[in-house]
N, C-alpha and C positions, 0 to 999 in steps of 0.2 A: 450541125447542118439542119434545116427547116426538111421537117418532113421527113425524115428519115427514123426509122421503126427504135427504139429504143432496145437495147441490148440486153438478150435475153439473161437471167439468174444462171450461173451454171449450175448443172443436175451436178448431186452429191455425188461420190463414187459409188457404185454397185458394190456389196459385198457377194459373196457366198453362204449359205448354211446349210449345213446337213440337216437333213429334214427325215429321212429316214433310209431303212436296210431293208432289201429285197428278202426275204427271207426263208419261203418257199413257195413253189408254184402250187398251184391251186387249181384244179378239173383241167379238161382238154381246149380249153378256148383262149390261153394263155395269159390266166390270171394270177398273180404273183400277192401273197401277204406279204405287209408291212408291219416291219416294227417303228415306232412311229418316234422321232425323235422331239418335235415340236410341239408347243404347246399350243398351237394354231393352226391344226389339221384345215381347217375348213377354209381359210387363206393359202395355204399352201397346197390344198389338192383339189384344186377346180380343173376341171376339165377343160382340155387349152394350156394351161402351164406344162413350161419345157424344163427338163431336169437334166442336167449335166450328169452321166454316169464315174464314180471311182470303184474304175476294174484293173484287174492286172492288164501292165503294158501286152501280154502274151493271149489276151482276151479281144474274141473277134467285136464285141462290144468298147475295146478303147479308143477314146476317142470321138466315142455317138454320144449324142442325148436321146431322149424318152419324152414324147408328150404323153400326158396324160390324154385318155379318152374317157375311162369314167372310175369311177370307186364305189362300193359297196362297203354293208357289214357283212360277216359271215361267222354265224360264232364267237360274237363279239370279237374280232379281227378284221380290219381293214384290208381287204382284199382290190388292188389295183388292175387296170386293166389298159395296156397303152396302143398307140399305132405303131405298125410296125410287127408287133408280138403277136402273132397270130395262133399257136398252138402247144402245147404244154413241153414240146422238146425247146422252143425258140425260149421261153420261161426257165426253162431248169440252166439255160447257159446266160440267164442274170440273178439266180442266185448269190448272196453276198455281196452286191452289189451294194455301193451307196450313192443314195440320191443325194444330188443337192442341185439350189436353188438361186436363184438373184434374188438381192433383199437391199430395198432402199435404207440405208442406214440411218433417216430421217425418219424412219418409223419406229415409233417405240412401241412394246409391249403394252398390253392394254392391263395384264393383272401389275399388281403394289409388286415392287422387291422381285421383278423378273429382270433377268439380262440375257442377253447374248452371249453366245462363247465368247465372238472374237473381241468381245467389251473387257472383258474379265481376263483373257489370257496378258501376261505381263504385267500384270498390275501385282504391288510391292503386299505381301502379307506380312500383319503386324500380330503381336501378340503383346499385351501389356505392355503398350507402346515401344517394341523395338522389332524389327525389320528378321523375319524369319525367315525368309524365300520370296521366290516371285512366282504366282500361277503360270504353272507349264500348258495346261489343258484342262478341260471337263470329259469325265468319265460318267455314259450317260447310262446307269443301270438298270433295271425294273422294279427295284427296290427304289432306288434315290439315286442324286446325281452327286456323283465324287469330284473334290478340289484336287488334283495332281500340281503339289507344290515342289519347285526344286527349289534344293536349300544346297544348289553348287556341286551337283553332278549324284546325286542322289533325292530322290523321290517320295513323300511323305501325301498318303491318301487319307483326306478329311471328308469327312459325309459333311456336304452341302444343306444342312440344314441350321435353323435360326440357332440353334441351343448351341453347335460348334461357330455359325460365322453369322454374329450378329449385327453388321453392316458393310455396306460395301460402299465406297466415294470413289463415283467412275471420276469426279473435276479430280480430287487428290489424289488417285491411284494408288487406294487403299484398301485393303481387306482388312476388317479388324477380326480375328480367330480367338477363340475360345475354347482352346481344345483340351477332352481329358487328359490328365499327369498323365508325362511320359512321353508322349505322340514327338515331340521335339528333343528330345533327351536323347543323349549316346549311352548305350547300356556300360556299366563297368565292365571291363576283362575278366573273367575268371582263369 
């Protein structure tokens, strides 16, 4: 048809990401520390973004989101402060709380050798070239971030770094692992 607007590209799907944990309140104007899951605080906590709360079903908070109003440091801790959350009793009842986020999945990471969780979960882990498990999850710690591999109803934790998982192919849905003797091995009976 003459004249007629050309049809738009559909938008990718939206994912989800955990972006971080409420972790406690902070003075009387109900301001809550974050533990910060992201490598990309400064995209993910502008003022104006809206965060989907994961609280117990039995929490007068399920079900709400949290816009950001602003963020601070405090003691080298990111200290959050949203609409809504007026005063340090309304803070202590999101506690434990986890944020998370909309994330264009068209977006990549800007550092070398970053992924996404939901990139990495289900993808087959190799070890000298044969099929050990598949990533269950990422275990996100303050030390380093753990592979959670199930290897068929039992779980094997690998510190997520180069020297254990030295490539990952999101096309082949690959993890190639490296891991010290034993990590995969069933121990003898005694």
């Amino acid at each position: 048809m003459a004249g007629a607007p050309a049809p738009s590209a559909p938008k990718p799907e939206q994912v989800e990401l955990r972006v971080a944990r409420l972790v406690k309140a902070h003075g009387l104007k109900g301001g809550l520390k974050l533990e910060v899951y992201t490598d990309d605080p400064e995209l993910r906590f502008k003022p104006g973004n809206d965060f989907r709360l994961q609280v117990p079903e039995d929490s007068l908070w399920f079900g709400q989101s949290l816009r950001l109003q602003s963020i601070r440091e405090v003691n080298a801790s990111p200290v959050a402060f949203f609409e809504g959350v007026e005063d340090r009793t309304q803070a202590e009842s999101l506690v434990k709380a986890i944020l998370w986020i909309d994330h264009d999945p068209g977006l990549r990471p800007t550092e070398k050798d970053a992924w996404f969780d939901h990139e990495l979960v289900g993808l087959s882990v190799h070890r000298d070239g044969v099929a050990m498990g598949t990533v269950a999850r990422l275990e996100h710690l303050p030390a380093q971030d753990l592979l959670v591999i199930d290897r068929g109803g039992a779980e094997v934790l690998l510190p997520f770094v180069s020297a254990f998982v030295p490539s990952v192919d999101l096309i082949a849905g690959i993890v190639t692992v490296t891991p010290p003797g034993g990590l995969f091995e069933d121990l003898p009976e005694q």
